[in-house]
N, C-alpha and C positions, 0 to 999 in steps of 0.2 A: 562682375556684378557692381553696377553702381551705388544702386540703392538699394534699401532694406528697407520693407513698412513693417511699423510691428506695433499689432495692434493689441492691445490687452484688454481682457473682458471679463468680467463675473455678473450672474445672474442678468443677464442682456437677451434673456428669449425673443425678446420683443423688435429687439433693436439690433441685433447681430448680423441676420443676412443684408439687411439695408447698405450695414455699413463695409459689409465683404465685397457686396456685387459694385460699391464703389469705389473700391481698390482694384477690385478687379478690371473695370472697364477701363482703368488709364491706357493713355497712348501714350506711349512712350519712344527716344530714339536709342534704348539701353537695357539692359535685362534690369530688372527688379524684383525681388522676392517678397513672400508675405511669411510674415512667424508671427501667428497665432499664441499668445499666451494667456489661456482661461486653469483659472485659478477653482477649479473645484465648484463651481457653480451647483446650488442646491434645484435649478429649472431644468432645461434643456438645452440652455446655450452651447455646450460639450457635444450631447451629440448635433446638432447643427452645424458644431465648428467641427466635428467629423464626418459629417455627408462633403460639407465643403474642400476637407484634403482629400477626398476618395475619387471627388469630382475633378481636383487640379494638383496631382502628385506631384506635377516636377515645378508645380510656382509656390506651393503652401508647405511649411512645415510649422508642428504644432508642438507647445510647450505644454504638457499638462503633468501636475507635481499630481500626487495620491493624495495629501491631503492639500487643504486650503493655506496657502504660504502669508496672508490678509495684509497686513501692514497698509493699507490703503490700494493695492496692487504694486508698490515698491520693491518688492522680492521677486515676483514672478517677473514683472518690466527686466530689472537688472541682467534674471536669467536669459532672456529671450535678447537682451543687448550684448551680451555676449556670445550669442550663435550669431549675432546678424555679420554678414558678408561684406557690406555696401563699403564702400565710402560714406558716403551720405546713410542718415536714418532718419526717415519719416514715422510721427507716432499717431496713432488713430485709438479713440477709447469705443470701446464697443458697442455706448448709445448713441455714437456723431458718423457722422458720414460725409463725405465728398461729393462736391457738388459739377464738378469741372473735369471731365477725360484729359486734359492737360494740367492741371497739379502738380502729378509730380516732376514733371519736365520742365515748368516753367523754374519751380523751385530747384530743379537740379542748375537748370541754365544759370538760374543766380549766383549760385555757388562759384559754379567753375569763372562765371566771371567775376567774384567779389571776394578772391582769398584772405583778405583782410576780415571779414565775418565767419564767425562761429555757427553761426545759425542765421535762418530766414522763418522767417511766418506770413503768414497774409491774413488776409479780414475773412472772418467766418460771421455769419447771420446769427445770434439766439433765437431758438425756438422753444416756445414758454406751454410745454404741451401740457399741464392742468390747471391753465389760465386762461381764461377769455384775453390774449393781451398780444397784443403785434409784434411781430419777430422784431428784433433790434440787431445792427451793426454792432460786433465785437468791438470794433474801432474805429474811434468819429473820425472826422477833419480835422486833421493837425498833427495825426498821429506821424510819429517821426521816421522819415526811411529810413537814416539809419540810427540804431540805439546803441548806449554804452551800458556798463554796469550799473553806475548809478542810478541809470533810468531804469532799468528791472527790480534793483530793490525797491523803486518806490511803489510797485506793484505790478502785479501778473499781466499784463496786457495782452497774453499770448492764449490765442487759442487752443485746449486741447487737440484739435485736429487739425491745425495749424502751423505746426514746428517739423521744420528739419533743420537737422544738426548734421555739423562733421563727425564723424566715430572717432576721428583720432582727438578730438577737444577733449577728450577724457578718457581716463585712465582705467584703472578698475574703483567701483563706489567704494565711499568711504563708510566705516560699518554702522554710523545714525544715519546716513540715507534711507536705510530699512524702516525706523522707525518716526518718519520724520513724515508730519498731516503737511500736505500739497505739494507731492513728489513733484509734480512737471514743474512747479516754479522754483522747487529746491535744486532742480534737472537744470532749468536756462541760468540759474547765476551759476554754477559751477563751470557751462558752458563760457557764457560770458565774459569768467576770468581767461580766455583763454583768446578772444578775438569777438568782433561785434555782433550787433544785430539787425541785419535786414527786414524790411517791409514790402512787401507787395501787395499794393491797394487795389485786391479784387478779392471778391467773396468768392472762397471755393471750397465751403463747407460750410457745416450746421453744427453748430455748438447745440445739443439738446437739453435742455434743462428741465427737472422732472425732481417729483417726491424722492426718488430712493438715489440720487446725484447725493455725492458727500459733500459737496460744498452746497448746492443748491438747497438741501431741506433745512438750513440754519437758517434763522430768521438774520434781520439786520445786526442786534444786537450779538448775537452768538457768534455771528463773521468778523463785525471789530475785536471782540477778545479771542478768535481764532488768529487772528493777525499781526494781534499786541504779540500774543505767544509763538506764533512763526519768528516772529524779526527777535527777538530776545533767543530761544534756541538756535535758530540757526547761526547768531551774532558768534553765539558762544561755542556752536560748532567751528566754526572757520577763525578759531582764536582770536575773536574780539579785534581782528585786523581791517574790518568794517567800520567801527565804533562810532567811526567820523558820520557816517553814513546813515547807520541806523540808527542813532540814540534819537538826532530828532525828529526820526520818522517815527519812533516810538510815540515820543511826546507830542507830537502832531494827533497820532491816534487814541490816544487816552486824552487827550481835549475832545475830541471828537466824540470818543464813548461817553463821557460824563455826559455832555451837552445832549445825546440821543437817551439817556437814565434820564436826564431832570426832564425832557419832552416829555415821555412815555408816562413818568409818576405824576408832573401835571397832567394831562389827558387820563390817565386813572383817576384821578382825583375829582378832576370839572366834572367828564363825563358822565351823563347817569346811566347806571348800569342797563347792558342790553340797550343802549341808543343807535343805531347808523350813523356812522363818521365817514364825511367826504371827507380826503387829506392831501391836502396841496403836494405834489413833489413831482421830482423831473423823472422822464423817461424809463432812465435806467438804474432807478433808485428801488432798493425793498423795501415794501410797507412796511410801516411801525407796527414794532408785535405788543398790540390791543388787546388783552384778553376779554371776551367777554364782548366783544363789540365785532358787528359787521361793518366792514370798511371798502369804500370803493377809491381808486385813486384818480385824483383832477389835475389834471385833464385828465379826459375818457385815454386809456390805454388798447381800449380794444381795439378789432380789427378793421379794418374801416374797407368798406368796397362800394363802388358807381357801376351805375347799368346805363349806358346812349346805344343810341340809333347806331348802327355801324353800315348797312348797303339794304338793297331793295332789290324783287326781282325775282320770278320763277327762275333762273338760274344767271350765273355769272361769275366775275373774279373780280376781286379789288383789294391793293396792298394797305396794308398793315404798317406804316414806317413808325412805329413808336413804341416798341415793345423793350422793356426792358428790364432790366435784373432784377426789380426790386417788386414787381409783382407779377400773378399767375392772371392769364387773360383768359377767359372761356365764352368761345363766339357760340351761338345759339342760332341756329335755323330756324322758325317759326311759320307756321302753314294754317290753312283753315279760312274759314269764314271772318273771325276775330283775330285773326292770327295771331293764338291765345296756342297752337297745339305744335309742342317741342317733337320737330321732325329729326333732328340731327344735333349733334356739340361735337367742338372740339376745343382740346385747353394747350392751351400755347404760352412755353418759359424761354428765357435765356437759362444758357449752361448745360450740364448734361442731363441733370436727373430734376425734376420738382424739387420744390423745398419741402410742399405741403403734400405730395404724394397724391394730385388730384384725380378724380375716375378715370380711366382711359377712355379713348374714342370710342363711339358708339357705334355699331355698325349701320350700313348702309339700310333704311326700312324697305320693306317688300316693294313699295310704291317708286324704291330707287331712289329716294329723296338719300342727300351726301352733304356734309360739309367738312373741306380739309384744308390747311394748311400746309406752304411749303413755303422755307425751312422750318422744320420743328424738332427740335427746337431751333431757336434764334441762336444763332452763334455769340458768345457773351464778347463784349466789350466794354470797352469806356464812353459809348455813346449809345443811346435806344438803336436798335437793330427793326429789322423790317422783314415780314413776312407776307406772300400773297396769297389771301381768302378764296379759294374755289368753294361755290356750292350748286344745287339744282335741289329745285319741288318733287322734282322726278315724273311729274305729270304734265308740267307747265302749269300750273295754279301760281297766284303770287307767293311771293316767300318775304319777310324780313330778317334779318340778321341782328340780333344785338348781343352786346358784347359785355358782360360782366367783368370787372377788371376790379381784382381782391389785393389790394396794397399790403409790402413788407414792411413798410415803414411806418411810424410812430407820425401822426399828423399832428402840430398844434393848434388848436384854432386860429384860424388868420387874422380873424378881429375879435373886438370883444364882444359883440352884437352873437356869434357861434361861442363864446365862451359863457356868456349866461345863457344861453340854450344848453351847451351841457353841461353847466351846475344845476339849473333847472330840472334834468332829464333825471340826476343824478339822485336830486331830492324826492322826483315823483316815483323813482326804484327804491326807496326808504331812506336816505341819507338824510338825517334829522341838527348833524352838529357839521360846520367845516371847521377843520383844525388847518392853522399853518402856520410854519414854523417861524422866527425872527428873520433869519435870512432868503426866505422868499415871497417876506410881505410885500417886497418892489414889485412881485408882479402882478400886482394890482392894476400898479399904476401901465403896467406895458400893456394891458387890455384896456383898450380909451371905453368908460363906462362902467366896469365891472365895479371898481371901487366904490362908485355912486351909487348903483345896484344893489350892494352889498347895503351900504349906508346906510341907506333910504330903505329897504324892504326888513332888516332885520338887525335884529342888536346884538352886541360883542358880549359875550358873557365872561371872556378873558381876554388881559391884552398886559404883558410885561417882556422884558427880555428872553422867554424862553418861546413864546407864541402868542400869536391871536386866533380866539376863537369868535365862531357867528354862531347862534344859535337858528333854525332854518324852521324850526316849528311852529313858531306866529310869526307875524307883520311886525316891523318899529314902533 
């Protein structure tokens, strides 16, 4: 047995098969096992995670204690780290899933050639499911192939679904591992002390993030003093033999919480109550927690998607060479007079499974009319992959094809002529005040116009070292 997945789950009705049928599908050149460890779930995850061993006896065994062991899932993980078999252990949490039939092999391969690391991870996508907001890469450009300790304490960069570790990096836990908020990144430095950490830059999972996620439902504020208090506990767990390390990450992050307290109590303060706040910030930042105000974030975060022309033709073939990992393509048949009347779709990804879980293919209509795809999916790569379009009218009537193509990634406006279109947009969905903060006044200046726009249409109602605000509801 090489490796061991062990996935751990509580109340994941939702999300539980997703994420089994994605362990399950790996290809592997090595036996791998799966141990289940669901922790007393109050839904149906339990039995689900027992139709699932009854379905695969000799690959699944299952951890389940009588009562709920909670600690964050840290007691029941441990237990189930201790049946596992592997060499290697891969962790999987019960609302994320695999995106890749080769995961675990790739990440095994790493291993056996990089005995110097402790662990490997690779890039997993966020998917922001009760948000209008575009998936994001867990880990940008730059991120490092290989890491040291150092670079783990300065924060978690590792995806839940993400990590395999060596079993022998670690001993048996130590007895505040139980009680200790952010087991996985309390899990990679202990690792860490032990040999490094690998990077493999390919998305092969889905980080999901959602209301009942124990880190995800803190607002911004609540995640710095969860942080302050991780790196202080855990400092003190591992005898202060850190100290060098964490004191001024500490103090790094309590600059950082004051400066988000004095934003927030200014913007309470300007703001009149019940206003709409656009709010300048990047990407992969959490909105400021606003009480009392609805807030949209600028630039537009949502999901962005284009529809073109893709072929012509009561029937034909023609390739695809441009598909790739970071969005779902769905070709559309089109028939009729206006050829306005959807005869056939099919939706075509890289990797194994969707990210977004899109409808499946439609069947063939009475009239025969078809349109398919081959390969589908696109084999994932480090370059767009390429697939070729078959369809027919099925009568010989003309046909068009176009192709909706719904982006993973976070677009910024390319110029500032689309950046005041959507502050614009932003303001005509009720956004009445923009607020931004002192250090990303500069990007005013990086959208050529916007600053002027800004200038010239509307006046500053605040502007000192914590922020400047516009007011958006008259003219200059």
């Amino acid at each position: 047995m090489e490796v061991s997945v062990l996935v751990t789950t509580y109340n994941h009705e939702k999300y539980i098969a997703q994420a089994l049928d994605s362990v399950l599908m790996q290809e592997t050149n090595c036996e791998y096992e799966i141990i289940i460890a669901e922790d007393c779930s109050v839904d149906r995850t339990r039995s689900i995670v027992l139709d699932f061993q009854r379905q695969n006896p000799g690959k699944i065994r299952l951890v389940l204690p009588q009562e709920t062991l909670g600690a964050g899932g840290n007691r029941v993980f441990a237990q189930a780290f201790a049946l596992a078999q592997g060499q290697y252990v891969a962790t999987l949490d019960g609302d994320d899933y695999w995106t890749s039939p080769t995961k675990l092999q790739k990440q095994a391969d790493f291993l056996d050639a990089h005995p110097e690391c402790a662990l490997c991870f690779h890039n997993a996508l966020r998917i922001y499911e009760d948000e209008n907001r575009a998936p994001l890469p867990n880990n940008f450009a730059g991120q490092k192939q290989i890491s040291v300790l150092e670079d783990i304490w300065q924060g978690n960069f590792i995806a839940g679904c993400a990590a395999m570790l060596r079993k022998d990096a670690l001993g048996s836990f130590p007895e505040w591992y139980y009680t200790m908020h952010y087991g996985d990144w309390s899990l990679y430095i202990l690792c860490a002390q032990h040999g490094k950490i690998g990077y493999l830059d390919e998305i092969l999972g889905v980080y999901r993030i959602h209301r009942e996620g124990l880190w995800s439902r803190l607002d911004a504020i609540q995640k710095l003093e969860g942080l302050i208090a991780f790196y202080e506990t855990m400092n003190a767990n591992l005898d202060f033999r850190f100290d060098d390390i964490v004191q001024p990450l500490v103090a790094s992050r309590r600059k950082e919480l004051a400066s988000m307290r004095a934003l927030v109590e200014t913007a309470q303060r300007i703001l009149p109550a019940g206003a709409g706040v656009i709010i300048m910030s990047k990407a992969h930042e959490d909105q400021l927690p606003l009480k009392g105000h609805q807030v949209w974030a600028f630039p537009d975060r949502s999901p962005k998607q284009t529809q073109q022309h893709f072929a012509s033709g009561a029937s034909g073939s023609a390739e695809a060479p441009w598909i790739g990992g970071a969005s779902v393509y769905e070709f559309c048949l089109y028939g009729g007079a206006a050829q306005d009347n959807l005869l056939a779709s099919v939706t075509v990804r890289q990797n194994g499974i969707a990210f977004d879980s899109p409808p499946p293919d439609r069947e063939p209509s009475k009239n025969g009319a078809f349109i398919r795809a081959w390969p589908n999916p696109v084999p994932a790569g480090t370059k767009p992959g390429k697939t070729t379009i078959s369809w027919s009218t099925g009568d010989g009537s003309p046909g068009v094809i176009r192709v909706l193509m719904k982006s993973h990634r976070i677009q910024y406006p390319p110029d500032g002529g689309e950046a005041i279109e959507q502050l614009e947009t932003l303001k005509r969905k009720g956004g009445e005040l923009l607020l931004i903060r002192r250090e990303l006044v500069s990007w005013l200046e990086d959208y050529k116009g916007l600053k002027e726009h800004l200038d010239r249409q509307y006046r500053i109602i605040q502007d000192d070292e914590v922020c400047r605000i516009y007011d958006l509801r008259g003219t200059n």
